[in-house]
MOPAC internal coordinates of N, CA, C and O (Angstrom, degrees):
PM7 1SCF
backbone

  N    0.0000 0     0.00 0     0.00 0    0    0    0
  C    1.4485 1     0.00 0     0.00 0    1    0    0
  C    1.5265 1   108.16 1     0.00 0    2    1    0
  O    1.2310 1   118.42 1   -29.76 1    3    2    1
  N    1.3214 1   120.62 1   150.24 1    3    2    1
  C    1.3552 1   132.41 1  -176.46 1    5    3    2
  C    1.6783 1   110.60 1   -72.54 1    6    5    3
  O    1.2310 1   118.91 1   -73.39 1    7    6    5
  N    1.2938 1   119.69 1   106.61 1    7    6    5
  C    1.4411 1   137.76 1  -174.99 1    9    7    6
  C    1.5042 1   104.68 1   -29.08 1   10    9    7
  O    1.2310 1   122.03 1   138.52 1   11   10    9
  N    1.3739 1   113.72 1   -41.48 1   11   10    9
  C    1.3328 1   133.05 1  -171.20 1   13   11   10
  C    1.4300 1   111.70 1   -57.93 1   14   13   11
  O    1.2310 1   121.73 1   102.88 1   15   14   13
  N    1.6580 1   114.30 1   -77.12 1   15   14   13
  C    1.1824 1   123.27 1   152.80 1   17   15   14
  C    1.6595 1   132.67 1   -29.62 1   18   17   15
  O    1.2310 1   122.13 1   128.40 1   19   18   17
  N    1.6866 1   113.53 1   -51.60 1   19   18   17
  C    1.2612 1   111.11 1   166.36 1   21   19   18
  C    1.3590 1   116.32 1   -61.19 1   22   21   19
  O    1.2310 1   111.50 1   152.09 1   23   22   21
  N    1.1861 1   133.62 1   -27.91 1   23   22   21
  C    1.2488 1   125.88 1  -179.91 1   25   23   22
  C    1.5930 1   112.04 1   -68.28 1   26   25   23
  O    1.2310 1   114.09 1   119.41 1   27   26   25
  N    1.2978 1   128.79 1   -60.59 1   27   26   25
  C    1.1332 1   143.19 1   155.99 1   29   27   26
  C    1.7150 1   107.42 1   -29.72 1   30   29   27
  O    1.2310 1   121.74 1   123.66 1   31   30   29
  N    1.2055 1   114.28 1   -56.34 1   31   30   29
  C    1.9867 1   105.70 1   173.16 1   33   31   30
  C    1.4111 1    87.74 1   -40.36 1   34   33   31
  O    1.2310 1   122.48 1   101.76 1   35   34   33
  N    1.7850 1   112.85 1   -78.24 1   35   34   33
  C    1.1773 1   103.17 1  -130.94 1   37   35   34
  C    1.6511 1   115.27 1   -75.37 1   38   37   35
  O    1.2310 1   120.91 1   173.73 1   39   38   37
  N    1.7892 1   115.87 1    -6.27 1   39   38   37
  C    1.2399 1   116.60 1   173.29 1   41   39   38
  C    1.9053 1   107.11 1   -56.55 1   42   41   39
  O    1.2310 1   120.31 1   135.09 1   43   42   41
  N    1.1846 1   117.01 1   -44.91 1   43   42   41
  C    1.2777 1   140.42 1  -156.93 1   45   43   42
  C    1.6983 1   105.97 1   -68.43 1   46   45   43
  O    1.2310 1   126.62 1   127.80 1   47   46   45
  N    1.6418 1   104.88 1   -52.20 1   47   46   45
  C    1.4488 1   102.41 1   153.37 1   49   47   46
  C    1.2097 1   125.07 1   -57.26 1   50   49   47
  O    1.2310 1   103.75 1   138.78 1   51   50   49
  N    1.3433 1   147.53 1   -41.22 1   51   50   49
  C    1.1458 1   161.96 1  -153.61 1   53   51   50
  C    1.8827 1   104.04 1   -81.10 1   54   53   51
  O    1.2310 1   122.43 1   155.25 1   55   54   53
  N    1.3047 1   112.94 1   -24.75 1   55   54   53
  C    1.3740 1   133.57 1  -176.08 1   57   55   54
  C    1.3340 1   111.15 1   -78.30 1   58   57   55
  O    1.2310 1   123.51 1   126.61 1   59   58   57
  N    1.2859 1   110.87 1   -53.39 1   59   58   57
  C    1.7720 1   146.91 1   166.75 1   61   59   58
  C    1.5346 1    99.68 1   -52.11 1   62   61   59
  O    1.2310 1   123.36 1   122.34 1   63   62   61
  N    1.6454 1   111.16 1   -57.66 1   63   62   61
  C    1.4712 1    90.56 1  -179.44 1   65   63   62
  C    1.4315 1   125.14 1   -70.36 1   66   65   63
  O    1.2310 1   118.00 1   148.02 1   67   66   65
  N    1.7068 1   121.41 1   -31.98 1   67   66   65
  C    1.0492 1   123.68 1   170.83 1   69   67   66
  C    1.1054 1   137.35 1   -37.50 1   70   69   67
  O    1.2310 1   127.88 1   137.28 1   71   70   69
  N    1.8331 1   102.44 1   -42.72 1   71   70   69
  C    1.6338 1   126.49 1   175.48 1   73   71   70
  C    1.2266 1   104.54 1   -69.54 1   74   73   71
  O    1.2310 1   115.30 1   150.52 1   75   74   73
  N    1.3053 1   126.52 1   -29.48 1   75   74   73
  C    1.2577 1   121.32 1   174.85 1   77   75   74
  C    1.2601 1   134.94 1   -83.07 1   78   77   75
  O    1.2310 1   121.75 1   155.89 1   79   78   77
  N    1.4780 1   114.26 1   -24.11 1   79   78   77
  C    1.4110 1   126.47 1   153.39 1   81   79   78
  C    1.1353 1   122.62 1   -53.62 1   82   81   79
  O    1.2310 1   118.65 1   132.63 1   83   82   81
  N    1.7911 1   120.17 1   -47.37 1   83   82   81
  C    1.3577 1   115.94 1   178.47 1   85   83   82
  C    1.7049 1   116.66 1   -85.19 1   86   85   83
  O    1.2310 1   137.43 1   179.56 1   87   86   85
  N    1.0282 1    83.84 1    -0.44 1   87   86   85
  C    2.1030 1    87.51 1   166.76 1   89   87   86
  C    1.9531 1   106.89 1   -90.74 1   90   89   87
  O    1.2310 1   124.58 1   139.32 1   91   90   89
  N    1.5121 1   108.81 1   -40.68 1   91   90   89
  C    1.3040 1    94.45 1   125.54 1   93   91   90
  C    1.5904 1   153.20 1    19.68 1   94   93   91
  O    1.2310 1   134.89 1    52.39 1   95   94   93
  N    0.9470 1    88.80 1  -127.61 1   95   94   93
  C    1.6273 1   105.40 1   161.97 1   97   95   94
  C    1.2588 1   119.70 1   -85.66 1   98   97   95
  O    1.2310 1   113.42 1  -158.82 1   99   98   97
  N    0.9727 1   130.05 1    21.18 1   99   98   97
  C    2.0607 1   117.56 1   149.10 1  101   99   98
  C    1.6429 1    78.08 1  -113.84 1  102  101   99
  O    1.2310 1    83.50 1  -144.59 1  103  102  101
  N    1.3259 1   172.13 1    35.41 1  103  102  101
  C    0.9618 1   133.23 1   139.46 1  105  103  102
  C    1.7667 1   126.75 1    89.32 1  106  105  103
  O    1.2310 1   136.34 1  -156.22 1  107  106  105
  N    1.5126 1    85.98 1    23.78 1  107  106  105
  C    1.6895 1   103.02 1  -171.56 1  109  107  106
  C    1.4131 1   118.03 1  -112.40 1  110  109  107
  O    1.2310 1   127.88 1   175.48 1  111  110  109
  N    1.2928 1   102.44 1    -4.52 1  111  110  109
  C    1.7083 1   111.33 1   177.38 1  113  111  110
  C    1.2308 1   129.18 1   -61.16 1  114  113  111
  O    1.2310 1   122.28 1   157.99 1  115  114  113
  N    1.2245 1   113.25 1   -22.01 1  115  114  113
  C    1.6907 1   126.02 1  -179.14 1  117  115  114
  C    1.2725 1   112.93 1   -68.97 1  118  117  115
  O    1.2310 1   120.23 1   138.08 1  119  118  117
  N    1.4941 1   117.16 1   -41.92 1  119  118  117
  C    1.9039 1   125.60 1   170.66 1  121  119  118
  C    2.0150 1   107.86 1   -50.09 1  122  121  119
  O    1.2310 1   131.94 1   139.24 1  123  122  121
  N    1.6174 1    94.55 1   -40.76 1  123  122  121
  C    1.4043 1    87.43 1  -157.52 1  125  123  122
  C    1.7514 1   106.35 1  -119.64 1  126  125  123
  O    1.2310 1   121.99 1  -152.48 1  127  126  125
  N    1.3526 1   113.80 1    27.52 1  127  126  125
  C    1.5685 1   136.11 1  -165.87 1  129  127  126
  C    1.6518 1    98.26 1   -74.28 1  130  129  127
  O    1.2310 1   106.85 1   157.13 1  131  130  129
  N    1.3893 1   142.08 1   -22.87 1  131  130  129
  C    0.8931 1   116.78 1  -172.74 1  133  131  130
  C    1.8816 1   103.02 1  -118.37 1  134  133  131
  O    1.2310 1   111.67 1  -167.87 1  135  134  133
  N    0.8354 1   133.30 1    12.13 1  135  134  133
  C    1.4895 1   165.47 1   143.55 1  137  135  134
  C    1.1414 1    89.80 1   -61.65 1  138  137  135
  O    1.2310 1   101.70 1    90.65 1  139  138  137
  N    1.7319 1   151.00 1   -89.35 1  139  138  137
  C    1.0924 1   167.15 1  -143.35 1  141  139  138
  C    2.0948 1    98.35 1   -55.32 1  142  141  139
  O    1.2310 1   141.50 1   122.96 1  143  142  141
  N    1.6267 1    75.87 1   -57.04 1  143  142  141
  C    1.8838 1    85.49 1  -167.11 1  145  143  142
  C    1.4070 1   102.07 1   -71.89 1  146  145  143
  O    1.2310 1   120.95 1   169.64 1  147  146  145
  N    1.1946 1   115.80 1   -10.36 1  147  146  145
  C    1.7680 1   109.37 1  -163.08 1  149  147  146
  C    2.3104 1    81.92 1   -85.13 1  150  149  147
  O    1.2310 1   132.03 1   120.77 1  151  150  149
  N    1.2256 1    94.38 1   -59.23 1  151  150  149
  C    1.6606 1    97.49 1  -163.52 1  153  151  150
  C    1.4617 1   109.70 1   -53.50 1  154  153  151
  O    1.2310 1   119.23 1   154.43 1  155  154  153
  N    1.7864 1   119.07 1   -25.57 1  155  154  153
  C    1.2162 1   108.39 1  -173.61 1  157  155  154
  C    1.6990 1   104.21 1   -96.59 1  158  157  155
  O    1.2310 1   116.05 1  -166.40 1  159  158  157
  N    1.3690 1   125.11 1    13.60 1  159  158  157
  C    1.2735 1   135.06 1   176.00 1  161  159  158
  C    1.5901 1    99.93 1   -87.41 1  162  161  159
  O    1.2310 1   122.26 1   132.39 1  163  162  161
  N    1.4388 1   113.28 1   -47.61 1  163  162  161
  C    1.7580 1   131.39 1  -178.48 1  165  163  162
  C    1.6282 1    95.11 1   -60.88 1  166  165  163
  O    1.2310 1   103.60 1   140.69 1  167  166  165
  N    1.0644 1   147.77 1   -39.31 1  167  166  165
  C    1.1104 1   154.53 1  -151.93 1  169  167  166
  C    1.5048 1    97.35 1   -99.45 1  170  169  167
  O    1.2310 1   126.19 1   109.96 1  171  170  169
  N    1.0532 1   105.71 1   -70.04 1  171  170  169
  C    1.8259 1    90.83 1  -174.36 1  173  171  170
  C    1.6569 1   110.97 1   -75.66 1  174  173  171
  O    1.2310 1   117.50 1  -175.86 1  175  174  173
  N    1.2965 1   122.37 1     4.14 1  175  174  173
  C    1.6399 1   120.27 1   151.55 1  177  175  174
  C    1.3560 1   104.66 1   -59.46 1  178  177  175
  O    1.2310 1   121.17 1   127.60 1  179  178  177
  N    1.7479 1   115.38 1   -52.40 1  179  178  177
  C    1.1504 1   121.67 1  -169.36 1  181  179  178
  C    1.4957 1   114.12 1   -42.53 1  182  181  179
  O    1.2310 1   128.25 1   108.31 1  183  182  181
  N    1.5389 1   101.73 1   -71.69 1  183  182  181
  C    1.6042 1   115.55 1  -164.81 1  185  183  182
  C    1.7085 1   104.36 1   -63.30 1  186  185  183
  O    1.2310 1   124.99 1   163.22 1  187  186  185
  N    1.3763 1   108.02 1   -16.78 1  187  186  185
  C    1.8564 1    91.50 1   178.17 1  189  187  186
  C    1.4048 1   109.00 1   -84.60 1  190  189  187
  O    1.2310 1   117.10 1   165.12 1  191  190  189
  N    1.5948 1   123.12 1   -14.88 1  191  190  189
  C    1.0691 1   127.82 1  -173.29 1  193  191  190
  C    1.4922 1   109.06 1   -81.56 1  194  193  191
  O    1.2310 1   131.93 1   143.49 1  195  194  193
  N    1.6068 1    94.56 1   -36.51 1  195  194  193
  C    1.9315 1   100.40 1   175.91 1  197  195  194
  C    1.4541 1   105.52 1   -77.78 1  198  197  195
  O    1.2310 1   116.48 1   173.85 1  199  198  197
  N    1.4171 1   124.29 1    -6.15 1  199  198  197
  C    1.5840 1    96.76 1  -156.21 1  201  199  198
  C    1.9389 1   102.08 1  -105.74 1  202  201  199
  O    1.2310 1   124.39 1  -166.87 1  203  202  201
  N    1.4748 1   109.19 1    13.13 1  203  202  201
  C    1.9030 1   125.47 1   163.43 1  205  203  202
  C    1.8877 1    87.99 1   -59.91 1  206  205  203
  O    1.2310 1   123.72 1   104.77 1  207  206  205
  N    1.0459 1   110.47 1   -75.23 1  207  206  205
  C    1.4582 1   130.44 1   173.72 1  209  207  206
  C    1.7384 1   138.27 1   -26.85 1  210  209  207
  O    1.2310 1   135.62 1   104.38 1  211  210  209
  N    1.1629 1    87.37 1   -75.62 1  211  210  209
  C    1.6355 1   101.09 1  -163.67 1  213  211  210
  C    2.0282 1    91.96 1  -142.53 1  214  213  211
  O    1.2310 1   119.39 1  -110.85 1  215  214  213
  N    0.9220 1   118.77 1    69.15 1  215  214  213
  C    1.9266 1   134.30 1   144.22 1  217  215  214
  C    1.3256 1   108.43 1     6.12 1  218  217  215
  O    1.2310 1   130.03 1   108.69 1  219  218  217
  N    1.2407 1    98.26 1   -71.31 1  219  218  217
  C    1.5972 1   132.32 1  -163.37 1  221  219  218
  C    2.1297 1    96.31 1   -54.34 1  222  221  219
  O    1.2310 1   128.60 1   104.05 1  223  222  221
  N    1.3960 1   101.04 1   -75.95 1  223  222  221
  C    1.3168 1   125.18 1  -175.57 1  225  223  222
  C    1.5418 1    79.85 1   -45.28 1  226  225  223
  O    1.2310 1    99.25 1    42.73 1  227  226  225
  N    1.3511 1   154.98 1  -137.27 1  227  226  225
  C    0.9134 1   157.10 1  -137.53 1  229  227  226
  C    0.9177 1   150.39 1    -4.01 1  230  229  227
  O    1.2310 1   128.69 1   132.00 1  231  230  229
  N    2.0334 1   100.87 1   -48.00 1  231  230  229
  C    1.0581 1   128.67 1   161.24 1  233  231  230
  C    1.6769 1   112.30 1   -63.21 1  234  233  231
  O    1.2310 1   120.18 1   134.38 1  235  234  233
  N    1.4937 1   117.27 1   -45.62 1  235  234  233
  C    1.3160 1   125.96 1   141.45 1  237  235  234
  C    1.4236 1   122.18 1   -16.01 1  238  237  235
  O    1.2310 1   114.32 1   119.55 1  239  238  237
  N    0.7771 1   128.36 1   -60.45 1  239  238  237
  C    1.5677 1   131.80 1  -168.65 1  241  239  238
  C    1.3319 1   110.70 1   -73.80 1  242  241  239
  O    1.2310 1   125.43 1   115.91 1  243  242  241
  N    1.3990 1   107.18 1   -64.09 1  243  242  241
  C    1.6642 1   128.85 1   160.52 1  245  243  242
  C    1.5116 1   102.89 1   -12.36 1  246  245  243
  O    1.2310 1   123.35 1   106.31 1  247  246  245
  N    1.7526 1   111.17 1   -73.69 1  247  246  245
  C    1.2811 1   111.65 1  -171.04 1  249  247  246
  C    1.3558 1   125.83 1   -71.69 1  250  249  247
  O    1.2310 1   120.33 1   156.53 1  251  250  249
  N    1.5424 1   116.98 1   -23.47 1  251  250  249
  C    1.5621 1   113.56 1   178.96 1  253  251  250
  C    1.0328 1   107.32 1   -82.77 1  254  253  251
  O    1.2310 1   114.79 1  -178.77 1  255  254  253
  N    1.6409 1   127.49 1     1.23 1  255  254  253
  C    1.7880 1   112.82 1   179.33 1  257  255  254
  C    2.0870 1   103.16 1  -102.32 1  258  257  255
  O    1.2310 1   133.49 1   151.48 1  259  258  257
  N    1.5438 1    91.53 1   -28.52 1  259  258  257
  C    1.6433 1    94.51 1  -173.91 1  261  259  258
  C    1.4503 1   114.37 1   -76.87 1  262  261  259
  O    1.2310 1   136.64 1   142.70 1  263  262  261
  N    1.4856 1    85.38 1   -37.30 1  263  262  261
  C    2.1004 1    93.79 1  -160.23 1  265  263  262
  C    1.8794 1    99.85 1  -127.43 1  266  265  263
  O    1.2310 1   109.82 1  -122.95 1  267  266  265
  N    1.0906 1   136.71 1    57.05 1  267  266  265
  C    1.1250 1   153.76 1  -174.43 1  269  267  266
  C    1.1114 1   125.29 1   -27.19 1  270  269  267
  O    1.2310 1   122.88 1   116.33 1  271  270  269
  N    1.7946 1   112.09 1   -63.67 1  271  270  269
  C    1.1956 1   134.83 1   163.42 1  273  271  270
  C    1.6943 1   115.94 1   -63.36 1  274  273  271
  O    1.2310 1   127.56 1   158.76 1  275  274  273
  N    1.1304 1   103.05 1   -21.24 1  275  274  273
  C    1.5938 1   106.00 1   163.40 1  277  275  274
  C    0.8148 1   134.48 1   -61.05 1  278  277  275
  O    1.2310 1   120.85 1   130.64 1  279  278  277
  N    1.5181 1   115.97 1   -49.36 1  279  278  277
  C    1.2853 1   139.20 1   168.59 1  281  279  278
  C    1.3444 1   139.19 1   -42.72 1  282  281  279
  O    1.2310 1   136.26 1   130.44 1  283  282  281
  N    2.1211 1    86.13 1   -49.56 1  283  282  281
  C    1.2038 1   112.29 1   179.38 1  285  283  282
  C    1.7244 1   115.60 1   -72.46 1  286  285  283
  O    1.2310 1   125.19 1   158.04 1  287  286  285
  N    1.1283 1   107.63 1   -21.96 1  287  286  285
  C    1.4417 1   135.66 1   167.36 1  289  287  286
  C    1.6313 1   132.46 1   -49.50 1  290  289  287
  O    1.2310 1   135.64 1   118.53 1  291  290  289
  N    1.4634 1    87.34 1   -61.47 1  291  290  289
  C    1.4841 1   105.51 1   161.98 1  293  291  290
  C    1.3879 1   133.32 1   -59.61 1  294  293  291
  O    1.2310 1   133.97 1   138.48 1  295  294  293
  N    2.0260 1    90.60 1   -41.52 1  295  294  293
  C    1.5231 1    88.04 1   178.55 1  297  295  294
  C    1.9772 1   118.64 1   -90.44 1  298  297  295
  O    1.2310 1   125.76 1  -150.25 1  299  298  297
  N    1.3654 1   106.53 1    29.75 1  299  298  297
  C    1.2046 1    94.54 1  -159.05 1  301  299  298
  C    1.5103 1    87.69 1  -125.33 1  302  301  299
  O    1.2310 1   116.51 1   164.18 1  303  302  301
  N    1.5112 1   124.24 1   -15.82 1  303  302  301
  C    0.9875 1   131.58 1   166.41 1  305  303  302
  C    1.6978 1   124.76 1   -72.60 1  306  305  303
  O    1.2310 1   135.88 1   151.63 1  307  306  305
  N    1.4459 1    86.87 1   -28.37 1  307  306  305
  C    1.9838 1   101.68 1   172.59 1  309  307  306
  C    1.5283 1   102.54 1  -100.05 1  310  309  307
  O    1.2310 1   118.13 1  -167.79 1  311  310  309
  N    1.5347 1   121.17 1    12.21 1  311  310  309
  C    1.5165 1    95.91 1   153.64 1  313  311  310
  C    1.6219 1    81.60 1  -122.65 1  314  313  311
  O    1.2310 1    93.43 1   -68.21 1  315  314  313
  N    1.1882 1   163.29 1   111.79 1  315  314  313
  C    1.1939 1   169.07 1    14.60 1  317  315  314
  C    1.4821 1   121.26 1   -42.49 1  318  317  315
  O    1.2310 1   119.57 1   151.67 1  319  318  317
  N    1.4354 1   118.43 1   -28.33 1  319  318  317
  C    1.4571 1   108.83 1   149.87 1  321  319  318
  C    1.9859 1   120.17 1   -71.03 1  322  321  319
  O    1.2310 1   136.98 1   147.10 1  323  322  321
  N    1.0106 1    84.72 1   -32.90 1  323  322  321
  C    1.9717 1    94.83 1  -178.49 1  325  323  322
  C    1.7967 1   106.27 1   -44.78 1  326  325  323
  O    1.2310 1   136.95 1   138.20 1  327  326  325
  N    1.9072 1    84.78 1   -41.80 1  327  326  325
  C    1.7031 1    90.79 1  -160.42 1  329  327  326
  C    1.3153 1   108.66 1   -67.03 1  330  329  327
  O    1.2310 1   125.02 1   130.05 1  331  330  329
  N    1.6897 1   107.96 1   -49.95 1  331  330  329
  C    1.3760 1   139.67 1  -167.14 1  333  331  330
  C    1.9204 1    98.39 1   -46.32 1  334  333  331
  O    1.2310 1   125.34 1   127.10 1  335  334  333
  N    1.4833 1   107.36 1   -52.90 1  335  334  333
  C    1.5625 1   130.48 1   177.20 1  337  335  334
  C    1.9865 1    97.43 1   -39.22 1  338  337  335
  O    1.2310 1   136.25 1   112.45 1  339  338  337
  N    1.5917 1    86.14 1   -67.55 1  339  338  337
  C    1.8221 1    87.94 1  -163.00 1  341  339  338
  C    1.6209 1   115.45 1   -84.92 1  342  341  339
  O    1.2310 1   119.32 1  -164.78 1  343  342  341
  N    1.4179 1   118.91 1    15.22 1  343  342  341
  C    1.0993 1   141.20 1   157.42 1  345  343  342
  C    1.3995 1   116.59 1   -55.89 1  346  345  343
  O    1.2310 1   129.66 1   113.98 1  347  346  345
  N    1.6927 1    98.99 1   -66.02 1  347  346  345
  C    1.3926 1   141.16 1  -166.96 1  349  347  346
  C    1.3988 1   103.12 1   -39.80 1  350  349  347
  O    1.2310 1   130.82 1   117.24 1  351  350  349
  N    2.1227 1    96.72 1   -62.76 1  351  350  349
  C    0.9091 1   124.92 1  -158.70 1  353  351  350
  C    1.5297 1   107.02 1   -61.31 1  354  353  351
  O    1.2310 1   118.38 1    99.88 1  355  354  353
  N    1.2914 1   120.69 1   -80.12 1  355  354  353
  C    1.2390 1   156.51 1   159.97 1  357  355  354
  C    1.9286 1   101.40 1     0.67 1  358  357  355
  O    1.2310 1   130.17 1   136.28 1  359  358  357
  N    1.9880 1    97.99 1   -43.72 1  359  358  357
  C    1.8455 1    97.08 1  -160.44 1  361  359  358
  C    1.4716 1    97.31 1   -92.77 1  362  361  359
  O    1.2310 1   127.49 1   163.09 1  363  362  361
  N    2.0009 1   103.19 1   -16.91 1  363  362  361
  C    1.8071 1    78.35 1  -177.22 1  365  363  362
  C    1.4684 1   126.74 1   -86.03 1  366  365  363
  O    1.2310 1   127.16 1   -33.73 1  367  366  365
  N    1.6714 1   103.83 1   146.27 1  367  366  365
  C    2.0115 1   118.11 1  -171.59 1  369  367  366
  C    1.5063 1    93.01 1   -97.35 1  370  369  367
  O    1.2310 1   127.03 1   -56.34 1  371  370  369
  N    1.8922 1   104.08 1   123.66 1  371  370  369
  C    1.5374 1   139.68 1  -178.95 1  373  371  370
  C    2.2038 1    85.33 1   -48.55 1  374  373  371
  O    1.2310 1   121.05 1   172.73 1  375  374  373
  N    1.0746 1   115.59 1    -7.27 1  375  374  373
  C    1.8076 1    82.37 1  -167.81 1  377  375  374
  C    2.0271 1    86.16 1  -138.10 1  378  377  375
  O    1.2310 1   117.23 1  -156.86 1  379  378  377
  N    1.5765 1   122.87 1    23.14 1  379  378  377
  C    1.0307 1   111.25 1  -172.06 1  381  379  378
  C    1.1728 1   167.93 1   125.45 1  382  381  379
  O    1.2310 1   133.04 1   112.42 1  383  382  381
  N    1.2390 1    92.42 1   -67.58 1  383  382  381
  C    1.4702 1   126.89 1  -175.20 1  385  383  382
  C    1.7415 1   100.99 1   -81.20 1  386  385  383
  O    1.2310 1   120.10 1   180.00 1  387  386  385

């Protein structure tokens, strides 16, 4: 699958889980609990179907629907190393100085 696209799935799940965490905790999950179970049933079709494939992506998915803020965590920490990287890159002078 196109890196591009997987990223985008799994941002998109990760959104889904959020909403679902904070339905969650205010106590709103019960209205929309079987909606909830139907999408997180679609989702783990998904990731067993992705995970013949791409491991990684799956495990991906797994985590942005269960553990959200985790997710969101992880990936925000690997684009602050990305930056930190082309920062790096970007300040060092070929003679030094």
């Amino acid at each position: 699958m196109d890196p591009a696209v997987a990223t985008l799935i799994v941002e998109l799940v990760e959104k889904m889980g959020l909403l679902r965490r904070d339905m969650l905790l205010k106590k709103e999950v019960e209205k929309y609990e079987a909606r909830l179970a139907r999408i997180e049933q679609k989702l783990s079709a998904l990731a067993d179907l992705v995970s013949a494939d791409d491991p990684d992506l799956a495990k991906r998915l797994r985590t942005a629907w269960q553990m959200p803020a985790r997710s969101l965590a992880f990936r925000n920490a690997e684009h602050q190393k990305d930056l930190k990287n082309r920062e790096e890159s970007a300040g060092e002078d070929p003679d030094g100085t």
